[in-house]
C-alpha positions in Angstrom: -7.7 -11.8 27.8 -3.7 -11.6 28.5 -1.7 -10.1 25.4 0.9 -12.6 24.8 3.0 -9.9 23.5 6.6 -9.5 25.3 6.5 -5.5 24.5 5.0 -2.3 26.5 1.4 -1.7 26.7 0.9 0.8 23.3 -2.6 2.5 23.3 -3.4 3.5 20.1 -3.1 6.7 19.0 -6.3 9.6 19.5 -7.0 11.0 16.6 -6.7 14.4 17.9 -3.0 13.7 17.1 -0.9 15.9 15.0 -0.4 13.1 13.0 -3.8 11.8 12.8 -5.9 15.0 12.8 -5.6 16.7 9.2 -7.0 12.6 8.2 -10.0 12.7 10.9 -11.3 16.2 9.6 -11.2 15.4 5.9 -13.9 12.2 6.9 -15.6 14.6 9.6 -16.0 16.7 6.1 -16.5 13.9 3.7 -13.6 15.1 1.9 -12.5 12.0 0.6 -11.3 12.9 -3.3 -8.9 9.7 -3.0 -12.1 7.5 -2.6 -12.5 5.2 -5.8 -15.9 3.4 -5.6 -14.2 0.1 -7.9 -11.0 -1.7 -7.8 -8.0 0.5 -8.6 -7.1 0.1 -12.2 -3.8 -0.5 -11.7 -4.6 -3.1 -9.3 -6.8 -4.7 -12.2 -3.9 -4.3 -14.5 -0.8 -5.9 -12.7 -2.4 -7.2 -9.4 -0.8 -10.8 -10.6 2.3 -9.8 -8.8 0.4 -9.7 -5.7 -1.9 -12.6 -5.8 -1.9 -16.0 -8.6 -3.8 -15.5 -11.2 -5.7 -12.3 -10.1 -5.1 -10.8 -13.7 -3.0 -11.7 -16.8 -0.2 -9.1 -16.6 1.1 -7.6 -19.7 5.0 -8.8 -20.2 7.7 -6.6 -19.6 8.8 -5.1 -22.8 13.1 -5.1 -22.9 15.0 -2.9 -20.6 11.7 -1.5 -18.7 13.3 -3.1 -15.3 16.0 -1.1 -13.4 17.4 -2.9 -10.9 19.2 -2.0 -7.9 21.8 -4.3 -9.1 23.4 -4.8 -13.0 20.4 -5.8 -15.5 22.8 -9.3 -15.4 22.3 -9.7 -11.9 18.2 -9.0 -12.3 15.4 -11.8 -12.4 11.9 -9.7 -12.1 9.6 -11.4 -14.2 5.9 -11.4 -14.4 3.5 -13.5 -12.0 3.2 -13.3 -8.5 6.6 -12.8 -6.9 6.1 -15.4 -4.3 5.6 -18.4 -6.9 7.9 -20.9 -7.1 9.9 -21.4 -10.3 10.1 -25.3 -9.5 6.2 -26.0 -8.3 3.2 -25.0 -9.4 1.7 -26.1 -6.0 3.4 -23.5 -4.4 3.1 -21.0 -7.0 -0.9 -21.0 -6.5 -0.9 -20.9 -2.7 -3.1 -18.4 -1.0 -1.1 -15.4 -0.3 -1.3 -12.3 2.7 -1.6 -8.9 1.3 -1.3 -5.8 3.7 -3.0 -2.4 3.3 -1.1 0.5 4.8 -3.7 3.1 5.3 -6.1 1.8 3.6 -9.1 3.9 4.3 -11.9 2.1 3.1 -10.6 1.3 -0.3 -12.6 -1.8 -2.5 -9.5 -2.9 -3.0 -9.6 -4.8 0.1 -12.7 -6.2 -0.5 -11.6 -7.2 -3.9 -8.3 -8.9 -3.0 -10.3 -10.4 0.6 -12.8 -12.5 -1.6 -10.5 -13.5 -4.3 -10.0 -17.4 -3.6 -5.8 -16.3 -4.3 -5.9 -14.2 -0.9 -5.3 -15.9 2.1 -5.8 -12.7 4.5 -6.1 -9.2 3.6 -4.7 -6.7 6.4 -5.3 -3.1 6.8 -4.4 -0.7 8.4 -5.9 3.0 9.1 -5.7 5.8 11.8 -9.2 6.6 11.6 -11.8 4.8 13.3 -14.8 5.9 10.9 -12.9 5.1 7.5 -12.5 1.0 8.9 -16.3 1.4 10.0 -17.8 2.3 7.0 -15.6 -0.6 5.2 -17.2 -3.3 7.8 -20.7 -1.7 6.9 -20.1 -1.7 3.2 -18.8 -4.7 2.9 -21.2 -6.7 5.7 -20.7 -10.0 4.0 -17.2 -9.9 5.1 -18.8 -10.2 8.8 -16.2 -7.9 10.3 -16.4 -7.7 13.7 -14.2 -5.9 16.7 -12.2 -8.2 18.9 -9.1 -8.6 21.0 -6.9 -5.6 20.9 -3.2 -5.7 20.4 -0.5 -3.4 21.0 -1.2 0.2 19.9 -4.4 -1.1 18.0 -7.6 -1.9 17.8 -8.3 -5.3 16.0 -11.2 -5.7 13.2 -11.7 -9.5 12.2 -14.0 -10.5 9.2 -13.8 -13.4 6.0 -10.1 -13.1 5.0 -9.6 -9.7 6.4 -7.9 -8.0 9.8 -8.6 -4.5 10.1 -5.8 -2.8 12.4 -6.9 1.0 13.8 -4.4 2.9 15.0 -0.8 5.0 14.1 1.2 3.4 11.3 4.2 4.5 12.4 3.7 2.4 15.8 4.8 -0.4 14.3 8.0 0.5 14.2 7.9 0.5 18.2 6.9 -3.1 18.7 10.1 -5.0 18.4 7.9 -8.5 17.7 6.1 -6.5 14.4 5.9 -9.8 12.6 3.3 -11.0 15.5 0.8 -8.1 15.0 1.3 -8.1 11.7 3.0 -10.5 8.8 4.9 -11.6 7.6 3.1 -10.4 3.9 3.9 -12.2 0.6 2.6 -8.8 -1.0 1.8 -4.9 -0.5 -0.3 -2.9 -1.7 0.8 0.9 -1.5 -2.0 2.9 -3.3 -2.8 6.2 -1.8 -0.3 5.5 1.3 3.3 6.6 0.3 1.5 9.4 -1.1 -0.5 10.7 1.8 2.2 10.7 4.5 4.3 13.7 5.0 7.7 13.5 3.0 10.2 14.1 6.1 8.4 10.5 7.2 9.3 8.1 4.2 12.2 6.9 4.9 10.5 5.7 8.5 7.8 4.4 6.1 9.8 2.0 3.8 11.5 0.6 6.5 8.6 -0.5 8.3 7.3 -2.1 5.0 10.3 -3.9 4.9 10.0 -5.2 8.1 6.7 -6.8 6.9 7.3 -8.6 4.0 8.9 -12.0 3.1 11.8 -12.4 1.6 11.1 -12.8 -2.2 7.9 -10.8 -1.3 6.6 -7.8 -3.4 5.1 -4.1 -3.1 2.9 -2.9 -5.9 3.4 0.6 -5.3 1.5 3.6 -7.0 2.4 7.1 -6.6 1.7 11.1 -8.2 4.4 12.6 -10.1 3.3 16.7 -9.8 5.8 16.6 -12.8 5.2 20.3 -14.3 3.3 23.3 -12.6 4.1 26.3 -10.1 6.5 25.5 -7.6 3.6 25.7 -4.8 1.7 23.1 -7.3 4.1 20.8 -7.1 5.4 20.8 -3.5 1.7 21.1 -2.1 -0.2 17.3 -0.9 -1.3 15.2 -0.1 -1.6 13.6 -2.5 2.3 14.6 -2.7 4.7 14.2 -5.2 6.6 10.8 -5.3 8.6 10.5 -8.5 10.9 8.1 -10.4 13.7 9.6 -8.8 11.9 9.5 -5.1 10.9 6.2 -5.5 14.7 4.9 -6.5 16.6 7.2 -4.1 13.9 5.7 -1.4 14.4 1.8 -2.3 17.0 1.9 -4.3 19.5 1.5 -0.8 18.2 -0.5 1.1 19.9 -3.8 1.4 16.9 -5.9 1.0 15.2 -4.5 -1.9 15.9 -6.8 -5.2 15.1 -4.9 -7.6 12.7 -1.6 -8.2 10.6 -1.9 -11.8 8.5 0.6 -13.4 5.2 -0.9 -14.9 3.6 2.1 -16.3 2.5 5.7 -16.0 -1.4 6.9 -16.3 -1.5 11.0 -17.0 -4.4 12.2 -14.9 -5.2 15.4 -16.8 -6.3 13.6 -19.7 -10.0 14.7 -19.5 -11.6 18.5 -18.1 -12.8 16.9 -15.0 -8.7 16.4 -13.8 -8.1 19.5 -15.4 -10.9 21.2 -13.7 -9.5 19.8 -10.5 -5.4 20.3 -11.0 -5.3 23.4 -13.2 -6.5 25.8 -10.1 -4.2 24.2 -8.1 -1.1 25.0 -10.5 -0.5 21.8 -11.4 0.0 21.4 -14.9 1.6 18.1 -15.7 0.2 15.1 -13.0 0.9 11.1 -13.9 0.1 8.3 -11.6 3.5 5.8 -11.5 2.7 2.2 -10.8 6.1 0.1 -9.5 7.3 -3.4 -8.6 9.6 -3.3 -5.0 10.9 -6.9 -4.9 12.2 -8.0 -2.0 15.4 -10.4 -1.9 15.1 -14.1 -1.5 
């Protein structure tokens, strides 16, 4: 079939790639510690800024937003940030979430079968982690089909499955037409993973993705006390308030940037068992609202 893309053949990347191969070895060695086997609780908690009615979010107590403007200028308010403050039609339309290296998280499948979803899209550089997804979830009926540039192309119920680089997309000029325009993103595990020199590359490409008035749900590690090693090592590295402001915070069009809440992860021996050895010795998971401009 003829790619009706006006841009450069792309293959997608081998994942003998320096950026690819730390991620194939850790599933050649079923290293998978980031691996939840339910929903995200997060995503439980506030995924009603993604998708209508997913959950009941709890309201934002005063002065928890920070805007990237004066709290005068801000508007963040709880439901999904897509809705329309005029209709109720449009506030419940189905909505397109993307998954940047998603792995094979449940989320997906969670968010794909949730009659709010319109289309779930993912994305991973490793071939086995979107396999193991289609096999797990086999009433999705994923299937391979039609590759586009610099991926391979996984369609099922409500889901696309994209394998290949990340960081390709920002070398297709027409990025919208492989993938999005998203009314929502879920960053869980992604910002996290990637090498810190590469965020800024990162954020960008989200924001070519999603619509204006769109929103991120983004959830990060904050290695906020230990050794110095401890908290430079990753992934899962380090992204904290500051990070996550000094990253969003200037770019022209992020609305506003809202801490929802903050989860410490060494409250039982298990973590402890885990993060101590590792001289980490303070470790909170930050969940955030990015909201795109109008």
């Amino acid at each position: 079939m003829a790619s009706s893309f006006s841009v450069p053949i792309i293959q997608p990347v081998d994942e003998s790639s320096d950026i690819l191969a730390r991620w194939h070895d850790r599933w050649e060695k079923r290293n998978l510690g980031w691996h939840l086997s339910s929903p995200h609780h997060f995503l439980l908690r506030y995924g009603s800024y993604l998708v209508p009615n997913l959950v009941s979010p709890p309201p934002l107590n005063a002065g928890d937003e920070q805007s990237t403007k004066t709290d005068q200028e801000s508007s963040l308010t709880t439901g999904t940030c897509n809705a329309s403050s005029s209709s109720a039609e449009n506030a419940a339309d189905p909505v397109n979430i993307f998954v940047p290296l998603c792995g094979k998280t449940v989320d997906m499948a969670f968010l794909a079968t949730h009659p709010g979803v319109k289309e779930v899209v993912g994305v991973d550089g490793i071939r086995e982690a979107l396999v193991e997804f289609a096999q797990e979830h086999s009433d999705l009926g994923i299937q391979q089909v039609d590759s586009i540039p610099a991926f391979e192309k996984y369609k099922g119920k409500n889901i696309s499955l994209l394998k290949g680089n990340f960081f390709d997309l920002e070398k297709i000029q027409q990025v919208q037409q492989v993938a999005g325009p998203f009314d929502g993103i879920l960053d869980r595990a992604s910002m996290v993973a990637i090498d810190p020199s590469l965020r800024e590359s990162y954020v960008n490409i989200l924001g070519k993705l999603l619509k204006p008035g769109g929103c991120i749900l983004l959830i990060t590690f904050d290695r906020r006390a230990g050794t110095p090693e401890g908290r430079s090592a990753g992934p899962p590295f380090s992204v904290d308030d500051e990070e996550v402001r000094r990253l969003y915070g200037k770019l022209d069009w992020v609305e506003s940037i809202t801490k929802l809440d903050e989860k410490d992860e060494l409250d039982n021996d298990e973590s402890k068992k885990r993060w101590l050895p590792q001289g980490v010795e303070s470790l909170f998971e930050l969940v955030y609202i990015i909201r795109a401009k109008k």
